[in-house]
N, C-alpha and C positions, 0 to 999 in steps of 0.2 A: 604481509601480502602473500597470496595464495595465487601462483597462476601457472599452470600443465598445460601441453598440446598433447592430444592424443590423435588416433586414427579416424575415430568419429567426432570428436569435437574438440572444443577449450573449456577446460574446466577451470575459474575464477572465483576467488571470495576476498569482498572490500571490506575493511574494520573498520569505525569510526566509536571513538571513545572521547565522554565530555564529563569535566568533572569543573566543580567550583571552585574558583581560583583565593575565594578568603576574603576578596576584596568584594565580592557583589556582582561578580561577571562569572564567566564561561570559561575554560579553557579545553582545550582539543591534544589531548595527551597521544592520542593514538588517530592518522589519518594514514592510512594505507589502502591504497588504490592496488589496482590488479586486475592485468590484460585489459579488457573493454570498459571496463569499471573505474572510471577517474574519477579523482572526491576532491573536490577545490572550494580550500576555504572562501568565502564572500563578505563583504562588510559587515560586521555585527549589526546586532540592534539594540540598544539598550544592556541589558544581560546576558542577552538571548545569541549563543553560538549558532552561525550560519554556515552550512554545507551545502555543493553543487552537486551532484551527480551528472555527471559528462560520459554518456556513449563516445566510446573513442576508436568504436567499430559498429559494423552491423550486429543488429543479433539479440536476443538469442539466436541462434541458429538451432537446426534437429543435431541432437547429440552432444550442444553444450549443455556446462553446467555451472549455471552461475551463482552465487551466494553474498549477500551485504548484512553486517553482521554490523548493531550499533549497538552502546552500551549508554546509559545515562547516570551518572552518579547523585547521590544525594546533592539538592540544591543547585543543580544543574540544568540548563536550558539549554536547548540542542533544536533547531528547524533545520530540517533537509528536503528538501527538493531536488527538481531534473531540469536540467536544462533541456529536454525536449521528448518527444513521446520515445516510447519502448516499442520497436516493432519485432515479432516474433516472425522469425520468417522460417520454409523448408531447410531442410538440410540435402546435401549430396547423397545420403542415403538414406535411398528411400525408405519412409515409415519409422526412423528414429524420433524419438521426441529430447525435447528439450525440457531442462529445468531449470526452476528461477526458485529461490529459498530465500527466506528475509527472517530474519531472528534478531528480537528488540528487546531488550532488558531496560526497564526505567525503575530507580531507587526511590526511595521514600523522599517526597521534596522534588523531584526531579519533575523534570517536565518536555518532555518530544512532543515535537510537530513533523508528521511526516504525511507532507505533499508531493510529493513527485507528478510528473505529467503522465499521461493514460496510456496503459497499454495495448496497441494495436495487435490483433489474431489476424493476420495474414491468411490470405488463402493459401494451401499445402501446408501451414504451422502445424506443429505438434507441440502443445506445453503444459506446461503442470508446474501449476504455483503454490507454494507454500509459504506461508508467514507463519510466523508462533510473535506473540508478544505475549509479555513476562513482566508486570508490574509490581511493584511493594505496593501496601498499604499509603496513604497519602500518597502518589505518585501522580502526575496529569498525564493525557494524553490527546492529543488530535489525530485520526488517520485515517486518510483518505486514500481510497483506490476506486478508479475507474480501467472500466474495460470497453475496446470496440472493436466488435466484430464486423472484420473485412475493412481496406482501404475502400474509398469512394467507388460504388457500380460495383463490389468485388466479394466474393462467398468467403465466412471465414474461415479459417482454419479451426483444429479443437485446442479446445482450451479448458483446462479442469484447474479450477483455484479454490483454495483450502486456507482458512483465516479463521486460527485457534487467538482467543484473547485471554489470560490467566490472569487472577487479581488474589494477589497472597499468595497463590501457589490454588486457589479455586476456579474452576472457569467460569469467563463471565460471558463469553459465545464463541461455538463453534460451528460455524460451517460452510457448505462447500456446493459449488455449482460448475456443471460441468454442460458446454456449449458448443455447437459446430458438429462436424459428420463423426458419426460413433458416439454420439453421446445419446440418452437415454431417451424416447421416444416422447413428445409431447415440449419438449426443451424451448421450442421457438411459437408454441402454443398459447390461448388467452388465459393459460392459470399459471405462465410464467413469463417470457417474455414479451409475447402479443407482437412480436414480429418488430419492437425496436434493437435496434445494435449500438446501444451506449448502457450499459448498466454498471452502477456505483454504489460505495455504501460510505457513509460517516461514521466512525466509532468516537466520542467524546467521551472522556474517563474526568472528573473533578471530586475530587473530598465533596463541595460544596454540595453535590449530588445526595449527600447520605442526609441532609436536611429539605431539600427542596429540590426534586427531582422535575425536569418539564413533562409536561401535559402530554398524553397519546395523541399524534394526532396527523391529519393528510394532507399531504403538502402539496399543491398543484395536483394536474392531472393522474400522473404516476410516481410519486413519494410519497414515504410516510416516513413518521418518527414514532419509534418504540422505546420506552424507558427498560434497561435492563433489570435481573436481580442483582444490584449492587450501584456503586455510584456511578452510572452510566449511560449514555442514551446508545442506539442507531439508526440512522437515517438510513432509508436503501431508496434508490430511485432508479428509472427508464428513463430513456429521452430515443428521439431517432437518431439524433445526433453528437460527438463529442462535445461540442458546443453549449448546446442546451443540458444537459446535463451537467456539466461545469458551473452555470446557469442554477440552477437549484442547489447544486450542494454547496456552494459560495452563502446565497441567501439562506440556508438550514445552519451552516454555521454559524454565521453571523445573528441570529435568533438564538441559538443556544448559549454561546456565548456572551450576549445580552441576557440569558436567563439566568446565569449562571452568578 
């Protein structure tokens, strides 16, 4: 556990490490929580190790710095989620920004699901997200992230997120979108967001992928599914609302995973 007060913020990074237990289950060798960042284990499923993420304050705030760092061992099943959305909110001083960093390592065998709930851009937020995920060969993956800008009637704040995916140590997609006041001109325009404030993506990683990969294809009004170069799909989709977009990427899942 990682957790500092400074003059502009708290700086925080949560570990969660899952390894197989021999027996055909999960074990959870390293669960360390830190400052706002709570990780509570939840009834299993089957194989399948389950973790909460519990806000245990507001925040990020401008001039934290928060980090969740999970690891997946060979033969390993790991789902994480949140028990409730992320709101980024201003800081005391002014024009600092926040940072949110997610770094995921899954081994060969292993298999993460990481759902967490959506993150809200507050208006006056400054944030900048960064994931890396780090897969072996044979490894699975589920991971979903959503973003909405602005609380209900409310302008968002900026928000710049960066989602490197690596498969063997090659990359299998990089990139990055950056939303709200100071972001690059044309951002809430018809050749990117068309003026909805719910945007998500599904990254699906399976071996089974390198045989029978799903079909390109458009998913309702605004989603689409792209087969990566490797065993991989991504869903990216709009909605106006958190809701509806939950709404699709739930049913994109569940398609893939029947495809799969």
């Amino acid at each position: 556990m990682t957790t500092t007060g400074t003059g502009t913020g708290v700086t925080a990074t949560a570990r969660i490490s899952a390894r197989e237990n021999g027996r055909g289950g999960t074990v959870l060798p390293t669960l360390e929580s830190a400052g706002p960042l709570a990780l509570r284990r939840t009834r299993a499923s089957g194989d399948e190790a389950r973790v909460m993420l519990v806000g245990a304050m507001s925040g990020p705030l401008g001039g934290d710095r928060f980090a969740v760092e999970a690891q997946v061992g060979e033969g390993a099943r790991l789902h994480l989620g949140s028990a409730a959305a992320t709101i980024a909110l201003p800081g005391q001083a002014k024009g600092s920004e926040a940072r949110y960093d997610v770094r995921l390592d899954i081994a060969a065998g292993g298999e993460l699901r990481w759902l967490p709930e959506q993150l809200i851009s507050a208006k006056g937020s400054d944030l900048v997200v960064s994931t890396s995920v780090d897969l072996a060969p044979g490894a699975r993956l589920v991971f979903r992230e959503e973003q909405v800008l602005g609380r209900f009637g409310e302008e968002p704040g900026r928000l710049r997120s960066r989602l490197t995916v690596r498969l063997g140590g090659r990359p299998l997609l990089d990139q990055e979108v950056t939303c709200g006041p100071g972001a690059p001109g044309g951002w809430d325009g018809p050749a990117v967001l068309g003026g909805h404030r719910a945007l998500g993506q599904l990254v699906v990683v399976r071996p089974e992928f390198v045989e029978r990969t799903p079909e390109p294809q458009v998913l309702g009004e605004c989603a689409a599914l792209t087969p990566l170069a490797g065993p991989a799909v991504l869903v990216t989709a709009l909605a106006p609302d958190a809701l509806r977009l939950r709404r699709v990427l739930d049913e994109a899942l569940a398609a893939v995973e029947d495809a799969a």
